[in-house]
C-alpha positions in Angstrom: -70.8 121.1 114.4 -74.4 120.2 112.7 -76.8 118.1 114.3 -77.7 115.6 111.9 -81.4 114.0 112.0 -81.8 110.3 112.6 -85.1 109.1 110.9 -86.7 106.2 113.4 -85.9 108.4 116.4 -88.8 109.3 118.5 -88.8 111.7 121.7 -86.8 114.7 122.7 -83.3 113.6 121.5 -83.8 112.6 117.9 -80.8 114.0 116.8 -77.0 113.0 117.0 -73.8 114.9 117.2 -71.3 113.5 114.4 -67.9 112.4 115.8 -65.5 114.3 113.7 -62.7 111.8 111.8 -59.8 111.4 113.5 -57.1 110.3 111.1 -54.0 109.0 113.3 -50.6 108.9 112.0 -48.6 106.0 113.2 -44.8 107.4 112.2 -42.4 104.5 111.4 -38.4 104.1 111.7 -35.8 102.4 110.1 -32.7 101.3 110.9 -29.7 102.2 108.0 -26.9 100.0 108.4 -23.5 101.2 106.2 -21.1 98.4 105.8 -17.5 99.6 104.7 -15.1 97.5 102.8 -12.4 97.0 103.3 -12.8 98.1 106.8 -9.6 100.4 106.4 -11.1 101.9 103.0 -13.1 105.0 104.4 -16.0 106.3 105.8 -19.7 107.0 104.9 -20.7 110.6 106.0 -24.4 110.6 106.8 -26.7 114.0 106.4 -28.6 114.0 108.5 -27.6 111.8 110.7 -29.4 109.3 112.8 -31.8 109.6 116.0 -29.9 108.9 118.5 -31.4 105.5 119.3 -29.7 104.8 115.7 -33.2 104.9 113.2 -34.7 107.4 110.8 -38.4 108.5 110.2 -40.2 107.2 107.6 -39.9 109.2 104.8 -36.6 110.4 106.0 -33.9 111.6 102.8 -30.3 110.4 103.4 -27.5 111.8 102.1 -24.9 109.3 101.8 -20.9 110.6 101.1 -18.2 107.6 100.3 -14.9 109.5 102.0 -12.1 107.4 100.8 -9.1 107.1 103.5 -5.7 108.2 101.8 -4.4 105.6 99.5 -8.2 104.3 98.8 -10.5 105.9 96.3 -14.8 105.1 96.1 -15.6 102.2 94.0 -19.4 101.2 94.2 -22.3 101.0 96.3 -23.7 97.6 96.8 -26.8 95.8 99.2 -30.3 98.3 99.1 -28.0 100.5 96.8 -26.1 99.9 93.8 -24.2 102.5 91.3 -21.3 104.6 91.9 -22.9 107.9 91.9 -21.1 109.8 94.9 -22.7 111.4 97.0 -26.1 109.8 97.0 -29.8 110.7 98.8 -31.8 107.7 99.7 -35.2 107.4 101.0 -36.0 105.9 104.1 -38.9 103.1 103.4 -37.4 99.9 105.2 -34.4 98.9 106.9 -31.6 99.0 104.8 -28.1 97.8 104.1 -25.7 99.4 101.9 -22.0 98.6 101.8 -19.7 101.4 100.4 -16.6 99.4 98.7 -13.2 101.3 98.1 -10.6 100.3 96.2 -6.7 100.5 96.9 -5.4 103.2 94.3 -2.2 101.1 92.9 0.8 103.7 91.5 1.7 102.6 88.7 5.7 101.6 88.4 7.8 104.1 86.4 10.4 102.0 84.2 13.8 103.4 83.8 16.0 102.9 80.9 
């Protein structure tokens, strides 16, 4: 470290040791709530998943997989994402919300003659 000179000092100790910058990084979490509807519809596969108090570091990129439960198939993504794009990586920047929505897959009826 250089001393640096301060001009209107007078005596022995006219110089001044510089404090180096100390740049502190304050690392935020967020909490990522996944809604599923209907509640029988499926699950939404995480990577990677959560601290274990439930929150992500800022900055964090979420993988988010819509697993449809048999009979069910991925519709949309809805809340702090929309689209259907399956799987999906988000970005943790706030809190967010995002509901996965499945739909029933209907068979269609076979007519006879």
């Amino acid at each position: 470290m250089t001393a640096v000179l301060v001009s209107g000092c007078s005596g022995d100790n006219q110089s001044v040791e510089p404090v180096p910058d100390v740049i502190e990084t304050v690392l935020q979490f967020y909490i990522l709530t996944i809604d599923v509807t209907p509640n029988s519809g499926g699950i939404v596969l995480l990577t990677p998943a959560p601290n274990a108090d439930g929150t992500y570091a800022s900055g964090t990129l979420v993988k988010l997989t819509a697993v449809p439960a048999s009979g069910y198939k991925f519709n949309s993504w809805s809340g702090d994402l929309t689209g259907n794009s399956n799987p999906v990586t988000i970005i943790m920047d706030k809190n967010k919300t995002i509901t996965a929505t499945f739909m029933k897959i209907i068979n269609p009826v076979t007519l006879y003659s």
